[in-house]
N, C-alpha and C positions, 0 to 999 in steps of 0.2 A: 504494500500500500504506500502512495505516495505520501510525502512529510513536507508540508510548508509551511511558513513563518506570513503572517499577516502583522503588518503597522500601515501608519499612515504618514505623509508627509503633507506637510504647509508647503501651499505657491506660492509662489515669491509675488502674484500680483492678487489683487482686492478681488477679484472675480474668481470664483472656481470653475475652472476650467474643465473640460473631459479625458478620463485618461484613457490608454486603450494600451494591450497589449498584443508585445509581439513574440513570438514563442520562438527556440531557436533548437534542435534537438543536436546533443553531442553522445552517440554513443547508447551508454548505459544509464544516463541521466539526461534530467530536461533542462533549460537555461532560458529563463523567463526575462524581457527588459520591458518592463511597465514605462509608459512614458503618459507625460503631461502636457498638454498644449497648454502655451505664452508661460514657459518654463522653460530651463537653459540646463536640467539637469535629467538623467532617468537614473533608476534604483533596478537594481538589477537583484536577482530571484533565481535560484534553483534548486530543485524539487526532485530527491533521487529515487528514485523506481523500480520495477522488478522492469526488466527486460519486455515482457510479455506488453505490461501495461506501456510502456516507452513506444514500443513500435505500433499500437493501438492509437496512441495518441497522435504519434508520426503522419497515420493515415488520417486521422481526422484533419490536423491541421493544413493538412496537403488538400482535404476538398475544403474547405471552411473559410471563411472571413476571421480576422483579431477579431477576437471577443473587444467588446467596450463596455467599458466599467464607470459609472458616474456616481461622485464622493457623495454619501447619503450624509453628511453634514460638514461644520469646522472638523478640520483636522489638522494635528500636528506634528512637529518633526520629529522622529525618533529620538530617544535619546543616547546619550554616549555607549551606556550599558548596550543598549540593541544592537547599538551599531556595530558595536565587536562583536558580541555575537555572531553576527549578521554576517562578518568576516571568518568568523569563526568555522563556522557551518560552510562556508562558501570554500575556505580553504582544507576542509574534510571531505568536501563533495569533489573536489578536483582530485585529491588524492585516489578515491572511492572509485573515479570516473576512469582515471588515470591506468587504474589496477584492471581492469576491465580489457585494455589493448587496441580501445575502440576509436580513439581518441588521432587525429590525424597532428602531426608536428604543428601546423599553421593554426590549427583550432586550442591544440592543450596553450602555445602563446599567446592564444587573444584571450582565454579565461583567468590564464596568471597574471598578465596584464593590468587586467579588469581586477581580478581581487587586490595585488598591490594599488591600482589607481584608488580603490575604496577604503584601502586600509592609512595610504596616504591624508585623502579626507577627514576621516574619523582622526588619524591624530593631531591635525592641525585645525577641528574645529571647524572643518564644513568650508570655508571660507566665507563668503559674503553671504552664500546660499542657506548654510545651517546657525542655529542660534544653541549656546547652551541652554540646557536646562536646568532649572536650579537647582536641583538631583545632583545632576551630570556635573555641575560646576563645584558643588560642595565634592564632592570624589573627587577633583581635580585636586582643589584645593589640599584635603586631608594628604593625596600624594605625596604633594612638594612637599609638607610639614612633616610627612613621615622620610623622608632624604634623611641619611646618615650624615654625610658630611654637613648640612645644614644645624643637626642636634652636635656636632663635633663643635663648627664653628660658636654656637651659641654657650658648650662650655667652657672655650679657651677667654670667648670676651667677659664671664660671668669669673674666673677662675683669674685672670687680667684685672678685673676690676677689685673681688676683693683683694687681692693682695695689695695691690694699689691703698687699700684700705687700712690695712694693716699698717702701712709706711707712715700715711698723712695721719695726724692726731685729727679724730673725729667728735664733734659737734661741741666744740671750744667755740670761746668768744674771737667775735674778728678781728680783737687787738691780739690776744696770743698769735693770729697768721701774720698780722703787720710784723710782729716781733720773731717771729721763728722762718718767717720766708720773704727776708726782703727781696727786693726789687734787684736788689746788687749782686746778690748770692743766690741767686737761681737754684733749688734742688734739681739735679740730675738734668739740669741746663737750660730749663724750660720752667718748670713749677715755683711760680710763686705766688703771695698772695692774692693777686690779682687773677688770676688761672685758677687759683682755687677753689675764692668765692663766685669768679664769675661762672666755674660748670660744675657749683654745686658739689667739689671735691671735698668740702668739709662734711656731706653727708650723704657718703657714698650710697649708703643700706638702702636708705629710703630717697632717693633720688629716682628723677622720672626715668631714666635710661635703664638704669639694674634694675627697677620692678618690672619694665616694659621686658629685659631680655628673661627675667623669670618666668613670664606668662607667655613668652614664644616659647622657651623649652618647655613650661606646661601643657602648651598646644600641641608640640612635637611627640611628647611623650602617649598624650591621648589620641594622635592620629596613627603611632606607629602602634599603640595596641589593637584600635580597632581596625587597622587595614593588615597588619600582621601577626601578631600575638592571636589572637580572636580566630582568624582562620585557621592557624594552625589548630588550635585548642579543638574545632570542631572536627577538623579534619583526623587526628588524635584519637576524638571520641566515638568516631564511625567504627561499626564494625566491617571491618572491610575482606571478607572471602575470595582467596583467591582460586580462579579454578582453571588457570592455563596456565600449563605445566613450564610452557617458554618464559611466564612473566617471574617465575623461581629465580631463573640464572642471572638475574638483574641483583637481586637483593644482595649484602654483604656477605650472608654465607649460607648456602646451602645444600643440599646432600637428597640421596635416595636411598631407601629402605626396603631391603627384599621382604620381602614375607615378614611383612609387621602390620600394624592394626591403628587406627587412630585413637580406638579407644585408650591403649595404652601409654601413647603420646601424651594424652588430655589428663590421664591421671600424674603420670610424671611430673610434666607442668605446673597443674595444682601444687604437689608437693613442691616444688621450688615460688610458688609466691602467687603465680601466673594467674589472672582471670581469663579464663579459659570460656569459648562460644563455638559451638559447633554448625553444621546446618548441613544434610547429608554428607555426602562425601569430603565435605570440609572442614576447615578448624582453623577459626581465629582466636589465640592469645593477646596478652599483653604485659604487662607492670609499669610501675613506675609513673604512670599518667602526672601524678601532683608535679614532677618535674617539669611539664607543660604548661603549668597555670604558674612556675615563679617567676617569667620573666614579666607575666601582665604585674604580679603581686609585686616584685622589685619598684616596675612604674606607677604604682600605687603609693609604695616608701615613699618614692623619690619627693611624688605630688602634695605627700602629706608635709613632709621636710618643705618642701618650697610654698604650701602652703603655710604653716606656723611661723616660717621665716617674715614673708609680707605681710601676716598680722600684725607680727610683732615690729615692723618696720611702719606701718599705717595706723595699728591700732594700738600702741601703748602709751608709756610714760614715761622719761628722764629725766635727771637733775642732776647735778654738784651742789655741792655747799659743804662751807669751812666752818664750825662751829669752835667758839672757845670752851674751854672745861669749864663747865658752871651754870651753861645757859640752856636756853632750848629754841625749838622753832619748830614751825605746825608744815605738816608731810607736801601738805595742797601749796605751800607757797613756794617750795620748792623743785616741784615738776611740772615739767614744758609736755606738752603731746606734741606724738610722732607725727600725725596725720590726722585724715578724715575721720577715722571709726576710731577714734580715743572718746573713751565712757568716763566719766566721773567714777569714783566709787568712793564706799564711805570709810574708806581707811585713813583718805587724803584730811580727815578734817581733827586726826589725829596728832599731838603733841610729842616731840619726840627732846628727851632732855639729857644732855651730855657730863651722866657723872663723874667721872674721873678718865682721862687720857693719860698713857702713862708707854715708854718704850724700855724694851728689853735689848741688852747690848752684847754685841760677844769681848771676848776677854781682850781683843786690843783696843778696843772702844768704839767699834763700828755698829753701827744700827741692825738690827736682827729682825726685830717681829714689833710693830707698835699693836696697843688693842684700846680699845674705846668702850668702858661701861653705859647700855644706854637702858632708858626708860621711857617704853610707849603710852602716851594715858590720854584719858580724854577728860572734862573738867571736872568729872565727878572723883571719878580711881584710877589707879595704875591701872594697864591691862598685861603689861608681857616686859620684863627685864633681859636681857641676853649684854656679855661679854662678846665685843665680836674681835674680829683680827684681819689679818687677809687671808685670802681664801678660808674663811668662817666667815659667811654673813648673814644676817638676822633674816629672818623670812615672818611674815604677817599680813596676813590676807591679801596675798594678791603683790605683797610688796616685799622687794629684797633690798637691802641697805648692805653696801659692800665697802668695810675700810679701803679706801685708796691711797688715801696722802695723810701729809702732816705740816703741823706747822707750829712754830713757837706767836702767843697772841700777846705777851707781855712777862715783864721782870716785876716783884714782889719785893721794894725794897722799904727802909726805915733809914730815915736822912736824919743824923745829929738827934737820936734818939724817938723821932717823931713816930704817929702812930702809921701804919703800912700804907703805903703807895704805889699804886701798878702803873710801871711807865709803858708805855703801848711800843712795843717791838715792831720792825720793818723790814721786810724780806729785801735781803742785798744779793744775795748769791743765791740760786735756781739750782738743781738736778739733785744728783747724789751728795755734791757739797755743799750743801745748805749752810747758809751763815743769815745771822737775825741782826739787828742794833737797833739802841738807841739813843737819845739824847737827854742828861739831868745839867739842865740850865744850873748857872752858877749868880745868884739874885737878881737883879732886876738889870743891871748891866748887862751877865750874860744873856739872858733874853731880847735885848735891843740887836748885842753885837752876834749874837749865835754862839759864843762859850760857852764850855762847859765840860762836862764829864762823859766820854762815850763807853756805853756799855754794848757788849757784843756777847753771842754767844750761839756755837751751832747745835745745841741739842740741850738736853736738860738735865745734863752733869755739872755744867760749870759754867761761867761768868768770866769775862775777861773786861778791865778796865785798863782806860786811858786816861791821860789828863789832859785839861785844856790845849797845852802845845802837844798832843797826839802823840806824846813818851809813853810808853808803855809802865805799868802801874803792878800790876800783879791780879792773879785767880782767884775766886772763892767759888766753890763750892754752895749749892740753896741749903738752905737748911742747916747750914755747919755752925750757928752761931758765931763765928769771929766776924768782924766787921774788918774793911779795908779802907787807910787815910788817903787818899785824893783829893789834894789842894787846899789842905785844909778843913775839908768834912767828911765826917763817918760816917759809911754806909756799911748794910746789915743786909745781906741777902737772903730773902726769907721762902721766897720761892719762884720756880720760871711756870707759870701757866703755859700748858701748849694747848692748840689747840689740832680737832679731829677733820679731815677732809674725807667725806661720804659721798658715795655715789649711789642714789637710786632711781631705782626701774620698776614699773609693772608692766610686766612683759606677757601678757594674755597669748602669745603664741608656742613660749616654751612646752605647755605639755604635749601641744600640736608636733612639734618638733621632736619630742623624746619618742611618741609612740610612733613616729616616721622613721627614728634611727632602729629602733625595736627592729620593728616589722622589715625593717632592710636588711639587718644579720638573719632574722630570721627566714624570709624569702632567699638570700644569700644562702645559705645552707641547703634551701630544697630542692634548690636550682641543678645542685651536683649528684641530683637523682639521676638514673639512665632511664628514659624512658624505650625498653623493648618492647619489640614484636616480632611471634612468630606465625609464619601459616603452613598449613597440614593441605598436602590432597591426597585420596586414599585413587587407585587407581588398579585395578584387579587387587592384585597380591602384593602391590610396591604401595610405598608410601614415600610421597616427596615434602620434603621441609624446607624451609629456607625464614629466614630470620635475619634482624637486622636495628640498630641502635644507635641511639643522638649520641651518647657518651660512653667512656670504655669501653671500648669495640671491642679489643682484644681480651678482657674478662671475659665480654658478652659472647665470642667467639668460643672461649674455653670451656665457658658453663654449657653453653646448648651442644656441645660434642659430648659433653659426661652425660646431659639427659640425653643423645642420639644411642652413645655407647648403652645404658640399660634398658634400650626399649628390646622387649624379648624377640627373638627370630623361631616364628613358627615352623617347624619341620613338616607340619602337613595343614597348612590353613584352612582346609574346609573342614577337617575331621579334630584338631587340637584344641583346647580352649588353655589360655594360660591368664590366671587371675592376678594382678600385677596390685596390691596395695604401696602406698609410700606416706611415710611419714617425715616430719621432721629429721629423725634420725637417722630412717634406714629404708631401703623399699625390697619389698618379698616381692617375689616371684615363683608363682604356684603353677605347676603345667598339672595337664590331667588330659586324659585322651577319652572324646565324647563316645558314648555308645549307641549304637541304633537299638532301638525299642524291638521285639523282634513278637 
C-alpha cells in the first residue's frame, strides 16, 4: 500500500490560486510535483509502492489528465520539523528506489538533485518564499544555545570576570579607588579609578554584564538538556528488541551461542543486576539507567548554584562598619541592598552592642587572631550574645556578622593627675602595618601654635611618646601604672580602646547555593554509573548476543564473557532440559534429560 505525507503551503500572493499535479513515475516508486499557479515554487512528493500498484498507476496516468486539487481553505507553510522530515522520507525513498535497479543514471541525478535542492531550502529558511514558524524558530533558537563552544565561551568570560573580582577590592567607597588606583599608576596598565567606577568594576557580582552572562549559561544549560540530555534519557528508556542478526556485528561486543537457550541468558543477567525484557525470540536487558538522568541532574546543580548566586547578588544585604569598644549601632542603618528583590526583614531593627574588642598576639608580637564580644537586643532584652573572630561569625536570623578588620579608636590617659581622658586616635599607616597617633596640646599656646605631645601607637600593647621638638620620649605600656615626664607633664596610660570593623550580609541565596553544591557531588558521582545493554536473539538452536556501554567498556567486555562462558550448552536441545538458578553468590546448573510419557 502506498504511504504519503499530506501539509499544506501559503502562496506567496492574496489570492489562492489552483494547484494541480503532475505525476512522474521512476521505477519502483512514484515522484509527485504539486505545483501552484502565481507561485515561483513547487513541493515535490513521493509515495513508495509495491511494484504491482506502481505500474497500475503508470497506466492510468498515461490515459488520464493531472488531477486538480483546489485548497478547501487558508493554509500554511510547513514547518521546519516537516520539512526534514519531508527530506527525510525523500532521501529513504531514493535509497528504496535506488535498490530496486530500476532507476536510469539521468533520473536517480535529477531526484538527488531535487532532495539536496530541498534540503538546501529547509536549512537556510525557505528564502523569501518560506517564513519561520514560531515552533520552528524556538528549535532554532534552543540549537544555537545548546552549541558547546558557545557554553565554553560563556564560562571563560564568567570565570574572566570573577577572578577579575577577586583582584579589585569590591563595593568600597569611591574615595578608597581614588586612593588605591590613581590615574598615575594604572593597575596592570589600564585599571584605574576611572575604569572602575565607570564599568561598574567595583561591583562585579551584581553588575549588568555577569548576571546577563549567568542567565545565557542558564539558557544554554536548559536548551542542551532539552535538545540533548532528554532524548537521550528517552531513547535509554525504550525497550528496544533487536531481531537482525547483521545489526549484532555493529554493537561493541558480540558472540554466538551453539545450543543455548535465552531462557538461561535472562536468568544469568538477573543475577548480575540486569533488568531483563523478553518478547518471543528476543531479549532486551539493561542497568545502570540513573547514569543517564546525571548529566540532566548535574545541569540542574549547576542552575540551582547560579541561581542562589543572583539572588544573593539582586536580592540581599551589605555593610561595613567600624564600631569602638563600648558603643552600639542598630543592624538597619548599616546595610545597603544589593538590588531589586532586597526585602526588609525584622532582624535589621535590631541593636547590636560592642562589649569588649581585645587581640591575641604571637610570641614576637605580631597580631594572630583579634575577636569582638557582641550583644544583639532589641529595646526590651538581650536576644543572642556570641564571641566572634575570623572565620567565626555570628549568624541570627537571616544575618551573618563576620570580624574583618580593626582599629585603635582612642588613648585613655590622666594629665598631671587629672580625672581620664580619651584622646581620639588617627589612622596614619594602612595594611598589615598599622600605626595610630595622636595629639595632647601643651595649654593654650600649644593649641594656637599646634605643640604638643604626640602619642603613637600600632596595637594595644604599648604607647610610644614624643615631645614637642619630635625627640623621642620613651614607652609605656596601658594599664602599667607608671606615668611618663614629657615636657614637663605627667601622663598615666590607662588604657588604648580599639575598636571592631564588621562586615554584614543577608544573603537569602546561600542555602540556594549549598543544596546546588550538594546535588553536584552528588549527581557527580552517579554520573560514573555505566549504563549497559544487552540483546539476545534465539535463532533454531544458536543464540546470538551482543552488548554494548557508555563507560568501562573493557569491564563491560569482561563481565558479559563470564555470563557468555556459564550459559549451559545443551547436548541435545529438543530432548534436554537444564534448570540454570543464580544467585548472588553462585549459579547451579541442573541438567536432566526429558522423558516421553509412553
Amino acid at each position: 500500500m502506498a504511504t504519503s505525507v499530506k501539509w499544506q503551503v501559503q502562496l506567496p500572493n492574496a489570492k489562492l490560486g489552483k494547484a494541480f499535479g503532475v505525476a512522474r513515475n521512476f521505477g519502483g516508486g512514484q515522484v509527485r510535483f504539486l505545483r501552484w499557479k502565481s507561485s515561483h515554487f513547487s513541493v515535490l512528493r513521493i509515495t513508495a509502492a509495491a511494484k504491482g500498484n506502481v505500474r497500475q498507476k503508470q497506466k492510468i496516468s498515461q490515459t488520464s489528465k493531472p488531477p486538480v486539487v483546489v485548497s478547501p481553505g487558508p493554509i500554511s507553510a510547513p514547518s521546519l520539523t516537516e520539512r526534514e522530515a519531508e527530506n527525510e522520507e525523500l532521501a529513504n525513498a531514493v535509497v528504496e528506489i535506488a535498490s530496486e535497479g530500476e532507476l536510469s543514471n539521468s533520473e536517480k541525478k535529477e531526484l538527488e538533485s531535487r532532495r539536496l535542492s530541498s534540503s538546501n531550502s529547509s536549512s537556510s529558511g525557505g528564502g523569501s518564499s518560506w517564513n519561520y514558524s514560531p515552533r520552528s524558530l524556538g528549535r532554532k533558537i534552543l540549537r544555537e544555545l545548546s552549541s558547546l563552544q558557545l557554553a565554553i565561551g560563556e564560562l571563560f568570560a564568567i570565570a574572566g570576570l570573577s577572578a577579575l573580582g577577586t583582584i579589585l577590592e569590591q563595593n568600597e567607597a569611591p574615595q578608597f579607588y581614588f586612593d588605591a588606583y590613581p590615574e598615575d599608576k594604572p593597575l596592570f596598565g589600564f585599571l584605574t579609578w576611572r575604569t572602575i567606577l565607570d564599568y561598574d568594576l567595583d561591583h562585579i557580582y551584581s553588575s549588568w554584564y555577569y548576571l546577563g552572562l549567568i542567565l545565557l549559561l542558564a539558557a544554554s544549560l536548559i536548551a542542551c538538556s532539552s535538545t540533548r540530555q532528554l532524548p537521550m534519557v528517552k531513547v535509554a528508556r525504550r525497550w528496544s528488541f533487536m531481531k537482525s542478526p547483521a545489526g549484532y556485528k555493529k554493537l561493541q561486543i558480540s558472540d554466538t551461542l551453539e545450543r543455548a537457550k535465552l531462557s538461561d541468558l535472562a536468568t544469568l543477567l538477573m543475577a548480575e543486576g540486569f533488568e531483563v525484557f523478553s518478547r518471543g525470540p528476543t531479549l532486551y536487558a539493561f542497568r545502570g539507567l540513573a547514569g543517564r538522568y546525571a548529566p540532566i541532574g548535574v545541569h540542574i546543580a549547576l542552575l540551582l548554584i547560579m541561581a542562589g548566586a543572583t539572588l544573593s547578588a539582586i536580592g540581599g544585604y551589605h555593610g561595613t562598619v567600624m564600631v569602638p569598644q563600648g558603643l552600639d549601632f542598630q543592624i538597619g542603618d548599616a546595610l545597603q541592598p544589593n538590588g531589586i528583590l532586597a526585602r526588609p526583614s525584622p532582624v535589621m531593627n535590631l541593636q547590636v552592642h560592642v562589649d569588649k574588642f581585645y587581640i591575641d598576639y604571637r610570641p614576637n608580637g605580631e597580631v594572630s587572631q583579634f575577636h569582638s564580644d557582641l550583644t544583639l537586643a532589641n529595646p526590651r532584652e538581650e536576644l543572642y550574645k556570641k564571641s566572634i573572630s575570623v572565620n567565626d561569625p555570628l549568624r541570627y536570623g537571616g544575618l551573618t556578622m563576620y570580624q574583618t578588620d580593626w582599629a585603635l579608636s582612642a588613648v585613655q590617659v590622666r594629665v598631671d593627675g587629672s580625672d581620664p581622658v580619651n584622646l581620639v586616635m588617627a589612622s596614619l599607616e594602612k595594611g598589615d602595618k598599622k600605626l595610630f597617633g595622636t595629639f595632647l596640646p601643651l595649654g593654650e599656646e600649644g593649641l594656637e601654635k599646634a605643640k604638643g605631645i604626640s602619642i603613637l601607637a600600632r596595637d594595644l600593647q604599648s604607647v610610644v611618646f614624643y615631645d614637642q621638638e619630635g625627640r623621642f620620649v620613651g614607652v609605656r605600656r596601658p594599664g602599667s601604672g607608671r606615668p611618663i615626664e614629657v615636657d614637663g607633664t605627667s601622663i598615666l596610660v590607662e588604657d588604648v580602646i580599639g575598636s571592631t570593623g564588621l562586615e554584614l550580609k543577608m544573603d537569602p541565596g546561600v542555602p540556594v547555593v549549598y543544596a546546588g553544591f550538594g546535588a553536584l557531588m552528588l549527581t557527580s558521582c552517579i554520573s560514573y554509573l555505566s549504563h549497559s545493554q544487552v540483546w539476545a536473539l534465539q535463532e533454531g538452536t544458536s543464540l546470538v548476543v551482543g552488548g554494548k556501554s557508555n563507560r568501562a567498556k573493557v569491564e563491560f567486555e569482561i563481565q558479559l564473557n563470564k555470563i557468555l562462558d556459564l550459559v549451559p550448552e545443551l547436548k541435545n536441545f529438543e530432548e534436554e532440559t537444564v534448570l540454570v538458578s543464580a544467585s548472588d553468590s553462585q549459579v547451579t546448573i541442573e541438567r536432566k534429560e526429558s522423558t516421553d510419557d509412553k
